[in-house]
C-alpha positions as CSV (number, residue, x, y, z in Angstrom):
1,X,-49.1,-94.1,-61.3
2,X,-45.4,-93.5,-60.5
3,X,-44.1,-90.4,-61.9
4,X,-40.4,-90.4,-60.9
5,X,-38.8,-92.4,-58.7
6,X,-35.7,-90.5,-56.3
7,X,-33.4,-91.4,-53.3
8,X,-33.1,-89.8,-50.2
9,X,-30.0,-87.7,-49.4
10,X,-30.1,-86.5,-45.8
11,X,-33.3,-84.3,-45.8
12,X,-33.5,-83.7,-49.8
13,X,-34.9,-86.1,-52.1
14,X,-33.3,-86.5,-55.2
15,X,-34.9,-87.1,-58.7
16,X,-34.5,-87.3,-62.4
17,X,-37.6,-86.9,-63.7
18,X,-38.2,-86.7,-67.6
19,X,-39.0,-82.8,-69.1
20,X,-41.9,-83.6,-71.5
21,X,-42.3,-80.4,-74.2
22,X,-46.0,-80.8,-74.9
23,X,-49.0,-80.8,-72.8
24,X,-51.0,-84.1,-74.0
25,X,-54.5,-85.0,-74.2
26,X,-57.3,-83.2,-73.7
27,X,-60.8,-84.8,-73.8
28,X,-63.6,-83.3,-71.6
29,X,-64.6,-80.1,-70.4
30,X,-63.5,-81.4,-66.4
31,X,-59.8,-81.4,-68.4
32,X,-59.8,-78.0,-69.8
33,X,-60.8,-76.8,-66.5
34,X,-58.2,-78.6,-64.6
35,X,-55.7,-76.7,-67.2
36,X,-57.6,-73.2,-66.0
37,X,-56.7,-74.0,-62.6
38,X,-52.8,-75.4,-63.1
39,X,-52.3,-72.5,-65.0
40,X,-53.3,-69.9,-62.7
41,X,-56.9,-69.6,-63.6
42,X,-56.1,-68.9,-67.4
43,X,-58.3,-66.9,-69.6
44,X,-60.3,-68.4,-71.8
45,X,-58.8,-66.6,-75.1
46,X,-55.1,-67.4,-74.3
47,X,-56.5,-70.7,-73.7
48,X,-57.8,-70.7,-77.3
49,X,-54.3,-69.0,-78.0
50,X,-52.7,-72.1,-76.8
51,X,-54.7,-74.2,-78.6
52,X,-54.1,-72.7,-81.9
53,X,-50.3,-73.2,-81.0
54,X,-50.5,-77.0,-80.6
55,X,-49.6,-76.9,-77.3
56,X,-52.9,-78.9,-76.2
57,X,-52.6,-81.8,-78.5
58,X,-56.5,-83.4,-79.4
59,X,-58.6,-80.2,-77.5
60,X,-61.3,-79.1,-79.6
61,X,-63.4,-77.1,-77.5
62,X,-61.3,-75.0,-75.0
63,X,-64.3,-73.3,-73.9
64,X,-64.7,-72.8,-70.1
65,X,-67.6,-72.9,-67.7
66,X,-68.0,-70.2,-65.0
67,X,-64.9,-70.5,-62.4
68,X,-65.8,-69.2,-59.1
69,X,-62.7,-68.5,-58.4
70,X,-61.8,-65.7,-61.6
71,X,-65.4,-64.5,-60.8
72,X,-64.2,-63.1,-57.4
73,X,-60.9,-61.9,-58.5
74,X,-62.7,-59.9,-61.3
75,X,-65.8,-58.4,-59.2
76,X,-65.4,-54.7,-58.5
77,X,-64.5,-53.7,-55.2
78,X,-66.2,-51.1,-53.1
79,X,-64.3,-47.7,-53.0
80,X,-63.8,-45.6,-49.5
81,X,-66.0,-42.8,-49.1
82,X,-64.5,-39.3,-50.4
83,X,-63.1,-37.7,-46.9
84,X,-63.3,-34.4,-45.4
85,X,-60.6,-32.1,-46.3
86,X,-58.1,-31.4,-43.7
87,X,-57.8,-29.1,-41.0
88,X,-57.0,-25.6,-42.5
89,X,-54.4,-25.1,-39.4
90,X,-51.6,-26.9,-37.9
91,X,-52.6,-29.1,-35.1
92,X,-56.2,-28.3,-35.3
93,X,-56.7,-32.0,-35.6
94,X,-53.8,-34.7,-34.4
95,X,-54.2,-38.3,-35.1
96,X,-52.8,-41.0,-32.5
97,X,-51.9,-44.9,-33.5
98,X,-51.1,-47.1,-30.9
99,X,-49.0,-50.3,-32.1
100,X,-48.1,-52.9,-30.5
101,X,-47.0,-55.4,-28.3
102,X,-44.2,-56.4,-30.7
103,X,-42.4,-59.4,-30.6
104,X,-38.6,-57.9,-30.5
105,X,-38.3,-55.3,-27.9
106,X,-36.1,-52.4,-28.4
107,X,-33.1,-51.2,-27.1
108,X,-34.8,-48.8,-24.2
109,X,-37.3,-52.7,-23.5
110,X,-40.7,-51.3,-25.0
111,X,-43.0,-53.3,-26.6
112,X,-45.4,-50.6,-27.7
113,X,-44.7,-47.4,-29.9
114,X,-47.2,-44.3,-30.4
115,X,-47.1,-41.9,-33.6
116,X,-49.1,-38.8,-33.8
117,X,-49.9,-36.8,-37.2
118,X,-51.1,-33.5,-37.7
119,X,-54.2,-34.1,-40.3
120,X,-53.0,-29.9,-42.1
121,X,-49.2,-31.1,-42.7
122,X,-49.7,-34.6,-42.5
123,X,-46.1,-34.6,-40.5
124,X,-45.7,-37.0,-37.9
């Protein structure tokens, strides 16, 4: 099925493709899920929303089966352990990070840089 036809124009094809308002039929349950997934995994009541606004001409029954998809999205993730509270004096504890190689050098050639933080002041 040809859906618009364009020239080429150096690298860029050009088209005039035809804006259509409405979103047309909409028979099976495979359909309504195609919609869930062209628009961004839609929820099922602003799917029924939609519906009630004409904008899915002949749906009946927008009602979706389990997408695996919106079922990962929506499981809870698994919070980091509560820490120990910090050092009660400066530099009893000093973290180090190591980055690096980078691709762009710097001015002085290095490739690597090395922070420290104090774990009381947090200062680096």
């Amino acid at each position: 099925m040809i859906v618009a036809r364009g020239t080429k124009c150096s690298n860029i094809y050009l088209t005039h493709a035809k804006i259509i308002k409405d979103v047309h039929v909409v028979e099976s349950t495979e359909k309504v899920e195609l919609w869930h997934k062209r628009l961004c995994h839609m929820s099922e009541k602003d799917t029924v929303k939609l519906c009630k606004s004409n904008v899915f001409s002949d749906m009946s029954n927008p009602h979706l089966n389990k997408c695996d998809h919106c079922f990962v999205e929506k499981k809870r993730k698994v919070s980091f352990e509560v820490h120990s509270p910090r050092r009660p004096e400066i530099l009893d504890l000093v973290h180090c990070h190591l980055c690096g190689p980078m691709k762009t050098r710097t001015i002085g050639g290095s490739v690597y840089f090395l922070s420290f933080v104090d774990d009381h002041s947090r200062k680096t």
